[in-house]
C-alpha positions as CSV (number, residue, x, y, z in Angstrom):
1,X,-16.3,8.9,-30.6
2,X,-16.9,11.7,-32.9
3,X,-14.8,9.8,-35.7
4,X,-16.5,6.4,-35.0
5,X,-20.1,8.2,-36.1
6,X,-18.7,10.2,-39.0
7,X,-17.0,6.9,-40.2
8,X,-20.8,5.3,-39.7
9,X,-22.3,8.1,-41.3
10,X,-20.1,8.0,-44.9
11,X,-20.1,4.1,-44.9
12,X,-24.2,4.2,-44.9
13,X,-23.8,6.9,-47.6
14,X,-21.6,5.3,-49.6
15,X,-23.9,2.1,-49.5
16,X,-27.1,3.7,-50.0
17,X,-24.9,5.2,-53.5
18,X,-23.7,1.6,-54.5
19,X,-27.6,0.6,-53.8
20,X,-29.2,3.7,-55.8
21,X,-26.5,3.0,-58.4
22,X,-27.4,-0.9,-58.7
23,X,-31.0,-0.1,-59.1
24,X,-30.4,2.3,-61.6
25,X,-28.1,0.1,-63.4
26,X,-30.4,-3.1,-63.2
27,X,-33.7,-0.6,-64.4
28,X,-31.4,0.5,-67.7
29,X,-31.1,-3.1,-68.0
30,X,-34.6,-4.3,-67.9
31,X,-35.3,-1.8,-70.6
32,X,-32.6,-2.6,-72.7
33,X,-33.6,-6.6,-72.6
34,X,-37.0,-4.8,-73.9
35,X,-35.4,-3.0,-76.9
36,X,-33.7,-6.3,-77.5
37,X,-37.2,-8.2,-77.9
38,X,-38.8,-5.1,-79.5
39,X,-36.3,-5.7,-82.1
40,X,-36.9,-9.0,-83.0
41,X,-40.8,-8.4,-82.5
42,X,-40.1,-5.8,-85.4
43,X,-38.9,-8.6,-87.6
44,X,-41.5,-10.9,-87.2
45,X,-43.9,-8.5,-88.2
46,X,-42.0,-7.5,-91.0
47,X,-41.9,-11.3,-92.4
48,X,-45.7,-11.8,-91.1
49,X,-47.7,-10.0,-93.9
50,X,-44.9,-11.8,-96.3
51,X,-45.7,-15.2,-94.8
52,X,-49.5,-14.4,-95.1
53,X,-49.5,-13.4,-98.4
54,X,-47.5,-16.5,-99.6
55,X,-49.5,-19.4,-98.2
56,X,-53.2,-17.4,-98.5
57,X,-53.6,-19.0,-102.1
58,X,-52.6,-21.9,-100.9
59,X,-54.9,-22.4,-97.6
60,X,-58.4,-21.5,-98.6
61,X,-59.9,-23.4,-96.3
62,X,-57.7,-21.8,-93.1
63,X,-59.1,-18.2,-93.5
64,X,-59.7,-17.9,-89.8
65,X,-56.0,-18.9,-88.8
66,X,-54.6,-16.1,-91.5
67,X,-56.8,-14.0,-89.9
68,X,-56.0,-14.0,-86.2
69,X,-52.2,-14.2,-86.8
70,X,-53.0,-10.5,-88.9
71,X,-55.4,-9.3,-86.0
72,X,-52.8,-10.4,-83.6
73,X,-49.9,-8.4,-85.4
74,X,-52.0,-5.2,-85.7
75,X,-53.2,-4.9,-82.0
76,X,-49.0,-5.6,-81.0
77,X,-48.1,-2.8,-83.5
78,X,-50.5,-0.5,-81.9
79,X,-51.1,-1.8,-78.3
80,X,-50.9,1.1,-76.2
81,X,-48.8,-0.1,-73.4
82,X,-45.8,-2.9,-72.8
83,X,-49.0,-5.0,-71.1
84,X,-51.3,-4.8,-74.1
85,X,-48.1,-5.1,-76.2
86,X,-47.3,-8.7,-74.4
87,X,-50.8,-10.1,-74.6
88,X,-50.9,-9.3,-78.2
89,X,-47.5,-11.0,-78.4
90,X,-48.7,-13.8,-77.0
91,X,-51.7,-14.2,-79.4
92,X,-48.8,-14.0,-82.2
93,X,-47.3,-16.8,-81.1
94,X,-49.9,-18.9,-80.7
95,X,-51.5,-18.2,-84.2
96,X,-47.8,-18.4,-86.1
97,X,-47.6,-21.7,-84.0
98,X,-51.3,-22.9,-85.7
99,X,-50.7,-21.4,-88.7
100,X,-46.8,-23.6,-88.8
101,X,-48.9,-26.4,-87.9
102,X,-51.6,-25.7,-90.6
103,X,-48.8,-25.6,-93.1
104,X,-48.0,-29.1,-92.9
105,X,-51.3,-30.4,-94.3
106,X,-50.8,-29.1,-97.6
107,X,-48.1,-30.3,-100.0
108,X,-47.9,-27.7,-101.7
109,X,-46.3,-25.3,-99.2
110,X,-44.0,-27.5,-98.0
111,X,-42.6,-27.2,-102.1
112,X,-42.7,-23.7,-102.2
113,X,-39.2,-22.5,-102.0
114,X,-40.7,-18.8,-100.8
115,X,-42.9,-19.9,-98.5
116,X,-39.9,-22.4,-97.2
117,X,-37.2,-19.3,-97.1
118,X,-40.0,-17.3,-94.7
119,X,-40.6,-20.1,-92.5
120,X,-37.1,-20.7,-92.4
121,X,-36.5,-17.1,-91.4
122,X,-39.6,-16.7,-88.8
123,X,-38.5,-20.7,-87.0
124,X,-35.0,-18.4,-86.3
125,X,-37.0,-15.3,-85.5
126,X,-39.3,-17.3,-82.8
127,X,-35.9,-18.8,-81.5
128,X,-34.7,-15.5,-80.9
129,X,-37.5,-14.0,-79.4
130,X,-37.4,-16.6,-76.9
131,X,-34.2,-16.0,-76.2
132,X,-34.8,-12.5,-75.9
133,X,-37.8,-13.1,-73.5
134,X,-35.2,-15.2,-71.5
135,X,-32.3,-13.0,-71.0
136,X,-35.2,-10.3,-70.2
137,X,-36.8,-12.1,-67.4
138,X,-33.7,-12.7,-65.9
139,X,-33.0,-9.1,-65.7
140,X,-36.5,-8.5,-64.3
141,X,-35.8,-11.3,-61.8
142,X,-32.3,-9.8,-60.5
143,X,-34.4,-5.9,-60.6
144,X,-37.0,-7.8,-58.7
145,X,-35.2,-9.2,-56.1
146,X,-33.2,-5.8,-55.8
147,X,-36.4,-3.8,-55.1
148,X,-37.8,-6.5,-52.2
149,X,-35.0,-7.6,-50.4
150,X,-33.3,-6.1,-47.3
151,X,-31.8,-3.5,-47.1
152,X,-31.8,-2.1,-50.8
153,X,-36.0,-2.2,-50.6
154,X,-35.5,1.6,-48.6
155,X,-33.5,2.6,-51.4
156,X,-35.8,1.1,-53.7
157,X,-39.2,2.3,-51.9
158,X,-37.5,5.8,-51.4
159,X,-36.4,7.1,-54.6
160,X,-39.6,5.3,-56.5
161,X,-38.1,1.9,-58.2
162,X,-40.3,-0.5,-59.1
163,X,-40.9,-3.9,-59.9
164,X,-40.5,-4.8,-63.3
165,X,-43.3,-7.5,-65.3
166,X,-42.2,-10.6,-66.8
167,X,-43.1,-11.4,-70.3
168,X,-44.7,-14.5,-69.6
169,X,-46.0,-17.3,-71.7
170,X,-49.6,-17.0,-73.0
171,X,-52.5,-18.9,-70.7
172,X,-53.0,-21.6,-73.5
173,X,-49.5,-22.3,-74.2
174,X,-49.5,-23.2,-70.2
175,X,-51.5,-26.3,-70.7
176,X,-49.8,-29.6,-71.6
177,X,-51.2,-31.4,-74.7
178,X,-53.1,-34.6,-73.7
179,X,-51.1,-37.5,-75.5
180,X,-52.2,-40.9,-76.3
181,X,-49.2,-43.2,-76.3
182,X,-52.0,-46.5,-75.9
183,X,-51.6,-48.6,-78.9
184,X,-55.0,-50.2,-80.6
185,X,-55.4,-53.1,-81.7
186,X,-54.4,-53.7,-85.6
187,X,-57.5,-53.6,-87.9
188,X,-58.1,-57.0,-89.7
């Protein structure tokens, strides 16, 4: 009898190590996944004053675009927290994806073999990101799921893990563009 409990007693040990050592593991993860996003955040806002300063001459008239993409780099370089970091990430995005757009009105960018070499270089810098924020969330999943499910949630609620946040997509990159696919009538 006395065997048959110590037996019990070292296999929910060792367990609750293997748990402990998992959570551990799969925190080390979710913050390397950051370092790997932080490093690719780094570049694009190395090329973003670049980028700026080559197509400024060029878009007069798109002042306001310029200038959130800038904002939007400066708050990320100095947001306080990985929170405020994200958001400001977010804005990024959104303004590099108005500011691509933007670019394709004038003629003169699209020609420009600098500006073409930075968009070439921030278009593989986006990809990247992305596929940073993937590999990131599915480290924050599998920490996630660690820390809530039975029975690794004692480990996880006793020695103070907690659930990691996802880098998610910005609110107005949720909504699906309204698309017109009806055809009018040919003009006479």
């Amino acid at each position: 009898m006395g065997l048959v409990f110590f037996l019990i007693i070292v296999a929910l040990a060792g367990w609750g190590v293997v748990a402990y050592n998992r959570l551990v593991s799969l925190r080390n993860q979710v913050d390397n996944a950051w370092r790997q996003i932080d490093v690719q955040l780094k570049r694009r806002h190395d090329l973003i004053p670049n980028l700026v300063e080559a197509v400024k001459g060029y878009m007069q008239f798109e002042r306001d675009t310029l200038t959130q993409v800038v904002e939007a780099r400066a708050k990320a370089v100095s947001a306080p927290d990985q929170a405020s970091r994200m958001a400001a990430e977010n804005q990024i995005t959104t303004g590099l994806g108005k500011l691509l757009a933007v670019m394709e009105n004038y003629p003169q960018l699209k020609s420009d073999e600098n500006v073409l070499k930075l968009q070439e270089e921030l278009t593989t810098t986006e990809n990247q990101i992305a596929f940073s924020r993937q590999a990131y969330n599915d480290v924050v999943l599998e920490l996630n799921n660690a820390t809530e499910t039975f029975p690794s949630n004692f480990i996880a609620n006793n020695f103070g893990f907690k659930k990691a946040e996802y880098f998610k997509v910005a609110p107005e990159d949720q909504t699906l563009p309204k698309v017109d696919l009806t055809m009018s009538a040919p003009r006479a």
